[in-house]
N, C-alpha and C positions, 0 to 999 in steps of 0.2 A: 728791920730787914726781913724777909720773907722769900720764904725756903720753898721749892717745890716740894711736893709729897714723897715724891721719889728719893729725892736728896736727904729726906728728913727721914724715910725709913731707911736709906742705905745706912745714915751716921748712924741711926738706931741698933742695926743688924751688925755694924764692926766693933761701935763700942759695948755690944750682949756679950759677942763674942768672946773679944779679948779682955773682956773687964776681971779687975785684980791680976791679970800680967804686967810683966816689967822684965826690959832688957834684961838676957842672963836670966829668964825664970820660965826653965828649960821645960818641968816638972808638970805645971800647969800647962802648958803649950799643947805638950803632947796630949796630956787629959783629953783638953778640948779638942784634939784633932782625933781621937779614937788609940792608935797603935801608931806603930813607927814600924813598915814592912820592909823587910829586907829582899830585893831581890837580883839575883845577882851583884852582889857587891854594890846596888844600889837603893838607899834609904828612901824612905816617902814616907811623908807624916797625913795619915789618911781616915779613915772611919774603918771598922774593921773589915765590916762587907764590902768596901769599895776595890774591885775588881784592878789587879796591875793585868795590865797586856802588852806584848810586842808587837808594836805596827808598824811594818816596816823594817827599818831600821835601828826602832826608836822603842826603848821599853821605858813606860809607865802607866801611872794612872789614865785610865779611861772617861772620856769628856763628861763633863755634869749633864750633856743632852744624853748620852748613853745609859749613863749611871741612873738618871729620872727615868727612863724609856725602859729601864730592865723594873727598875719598883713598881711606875705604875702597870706595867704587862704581868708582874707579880700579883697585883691587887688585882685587876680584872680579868684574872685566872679565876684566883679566889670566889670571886664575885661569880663568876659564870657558872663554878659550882655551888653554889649557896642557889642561885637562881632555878638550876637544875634541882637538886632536893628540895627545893619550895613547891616549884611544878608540881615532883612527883607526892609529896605530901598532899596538895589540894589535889590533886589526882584521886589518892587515897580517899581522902574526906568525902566527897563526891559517890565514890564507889559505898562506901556507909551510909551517907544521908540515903541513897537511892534504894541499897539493900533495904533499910529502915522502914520508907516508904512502903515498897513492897508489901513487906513482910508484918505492915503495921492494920 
């Protein structure tokens, strides 16, 4: 029988996940989920960075599209300042080779 790719990494990705849990094997559970936040009198087994919000009417966890949209605008933060002190670095370098020149 033969499994689309997609199908064969989801079974892949549930059974990484929860592999060595077992009904009642609370302990592990939570491991793998990060924390267990409490807010307002309501629990959620989540990652620790994963942001609860009220929307609405409605408090919890914020969607996996939100939750990727905040990391990767996190990393190409990051990114845009590494780019900018690269800049100014070959900026730098430039201003030396040329003094160099000069003054050679």
């Amino acid at each position: 029988m033969t499994f689309g790719k997609i199908t064969v990494l989801g079974i892949m990705l549930v059974s990484t996940a929860f592999a060595g849990t077992s009904v009642g094997d609370s302990d592990k559970t939570t491991e793998l989920a990060g924390s267990v936040k409490d807010t307002r009198g309501l629990r959620f087994s989540v990652p620790d960075d994963w942001p609860i919000e009220r929307v609405g009417n409605t408090i919890g966890p914020i969607s996996i599209e939100d939750y990727m949209s905040r990391k990767f605008a996190a990393v190409n933060e990051k990114l845009d300042k590494q780019q900018e002190t690269i800049t100014a670095l070959e900026k730098r370098v430039e201003d030396v080779e040329r003094r160099k020149r000069l003054g050679a």
